[in-house]
N, C-alpha and C positions, 0 to 999 in steps of 0.2 A: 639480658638478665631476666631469664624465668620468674623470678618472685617480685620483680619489677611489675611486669608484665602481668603478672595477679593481681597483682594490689593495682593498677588501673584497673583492669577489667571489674573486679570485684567493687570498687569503692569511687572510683571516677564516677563522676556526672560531667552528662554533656549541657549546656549552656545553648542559649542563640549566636547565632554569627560565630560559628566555629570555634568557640572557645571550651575550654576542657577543664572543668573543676575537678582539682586535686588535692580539697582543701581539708581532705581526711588525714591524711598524713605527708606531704609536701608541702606545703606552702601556707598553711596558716596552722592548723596542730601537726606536729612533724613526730614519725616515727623515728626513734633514734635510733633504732636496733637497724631498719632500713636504711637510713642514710649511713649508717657503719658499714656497712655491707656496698652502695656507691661510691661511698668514698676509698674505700677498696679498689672499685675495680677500673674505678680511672686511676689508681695509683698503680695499678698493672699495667695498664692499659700505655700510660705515659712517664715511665719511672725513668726508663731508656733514653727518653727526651733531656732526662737531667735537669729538671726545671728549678728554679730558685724562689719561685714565691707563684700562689694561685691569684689572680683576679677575678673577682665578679661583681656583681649589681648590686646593690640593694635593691630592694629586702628579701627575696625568696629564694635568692640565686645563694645567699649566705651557709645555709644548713651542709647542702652537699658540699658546696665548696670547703669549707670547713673541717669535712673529712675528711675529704679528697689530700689537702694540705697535713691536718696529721696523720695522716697516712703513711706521705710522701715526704715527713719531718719539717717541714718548709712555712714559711709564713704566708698565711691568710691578707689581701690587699684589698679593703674592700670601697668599689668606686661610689661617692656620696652623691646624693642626689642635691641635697643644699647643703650649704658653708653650716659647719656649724661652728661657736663663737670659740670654739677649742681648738680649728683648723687657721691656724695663723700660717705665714709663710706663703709662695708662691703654689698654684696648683696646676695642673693639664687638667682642662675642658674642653666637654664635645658636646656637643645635644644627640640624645636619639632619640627615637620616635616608638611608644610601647603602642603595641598591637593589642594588650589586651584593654588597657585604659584611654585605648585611642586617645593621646597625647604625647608631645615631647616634654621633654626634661632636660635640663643640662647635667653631665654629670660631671663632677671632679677626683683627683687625686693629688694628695700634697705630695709637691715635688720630692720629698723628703723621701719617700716608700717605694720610689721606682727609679731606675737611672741605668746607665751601660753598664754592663756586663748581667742585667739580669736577665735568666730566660724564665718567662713567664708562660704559664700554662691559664688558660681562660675556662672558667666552669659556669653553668648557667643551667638554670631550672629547666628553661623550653627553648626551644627553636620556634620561632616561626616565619616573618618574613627577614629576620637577621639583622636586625637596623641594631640590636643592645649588642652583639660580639661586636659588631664594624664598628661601631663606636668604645668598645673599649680594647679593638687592634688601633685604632684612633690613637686611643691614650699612649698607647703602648708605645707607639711609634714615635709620640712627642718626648716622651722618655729617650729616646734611642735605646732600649733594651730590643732584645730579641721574642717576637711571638711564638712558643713550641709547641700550640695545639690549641682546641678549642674543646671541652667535654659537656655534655649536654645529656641532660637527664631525660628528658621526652624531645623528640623531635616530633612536628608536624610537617610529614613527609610532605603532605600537599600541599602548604605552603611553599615559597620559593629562597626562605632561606637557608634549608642547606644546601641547594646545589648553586646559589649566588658563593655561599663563602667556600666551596669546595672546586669550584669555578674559576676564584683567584688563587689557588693551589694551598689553602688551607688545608690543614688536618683536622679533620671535625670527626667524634667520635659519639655516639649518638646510643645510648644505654635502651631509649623505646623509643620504635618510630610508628609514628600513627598516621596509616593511609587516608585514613577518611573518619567522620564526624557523621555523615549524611545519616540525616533520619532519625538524631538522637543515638546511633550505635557506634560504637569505639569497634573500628578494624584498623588491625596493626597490619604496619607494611610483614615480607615473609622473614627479612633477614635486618638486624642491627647493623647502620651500616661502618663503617670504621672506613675512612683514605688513609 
């Protein structure tokens, strides 16, 4: 995605310890016009797959996914980091481990919102070492629904999470992939990669 790809280079700032501030328009002010345009093209991307509802993280992972879903007509699932006093009922919990808050979390979903027959299509802000998809294929599986892909708005190529989830024969689709951080400079890998 070309204008992806601009808008890091133009507006990303690089961080210490490999992290990638995108906080211009993904993830804390969000361009809407951009996120219409992602949620697009993973609805291309995975329309074929037939999915029945999006999952993703809170809170950054919500915007694209959200598109992604009207997009693709489908309901938005979104996995909570705490109970809140309105989630009554049984839930599927996992803990994973955020890279950029160096901490875990546990996250849930009321049993209510996922179950067999659903194919769930998974959307998330970043890639990087993969521990927030594996724990919400986690969920997914405690569900017994079926997992039909993983969409991912920036991958960090050098990181080892995409080729850990492409490794266990995931479908991870990957909109920017970013080689390297070093020295303060955003180099994108040459090609988006799509399994």
């Amino acid at each position: 995605m070309r204008e992806l790809l601009e808008k890091i280079a133009a507006e990303g700032e690089v961080a210490a310890d490999g992290v990638l501030k995108v906080d211009r328009f993904l993830n804390h002010q969000v361009d809407p016009q951009l996120m219409k345009r992602i949620g697009e093209a993973f609805a291309v991307r995975f329309r074929d797959e037939r999915p029945t509802k999006v999952l993703t993280l809170e809170s950054s992972g919500i915007s694209p996914a959200l598109m992604a879903a009207y997009e693709l007509g489908i309901p938005l699932v979104v996995a909570r980091k705490r109970r809140p006093l309105t989630m009554t009922g049984d839930v599927y919990r996992t803990e994973v481990y955020s890279f950029t808050k160096q901490e875990a979390n546990e996250i849930i979903v009321s049993r209510s919102l996922l179950g067999r027959g659903d194919r769930v299509l998974i959307i998330d802000d970043f890639l990087a070492n993969g521990q927030a998809a594996l724990g919400m294929v986690e969920i997914i599986e405690q569900a017994g629904a079926d997992m039909v892909g993983i969409g991912i708005v920036i991958e960090k190529a050098f990181q080892d999470g995409g080729r850990l989830l492409r490794s266990r024969g995931f479908r991870v689709v990957s909109l920017a992939r970013i080689a390297s951080l070093d020295g303060g400079a955003i180099q994108f890998a040459d090609e988006v990669m799509s399994r």
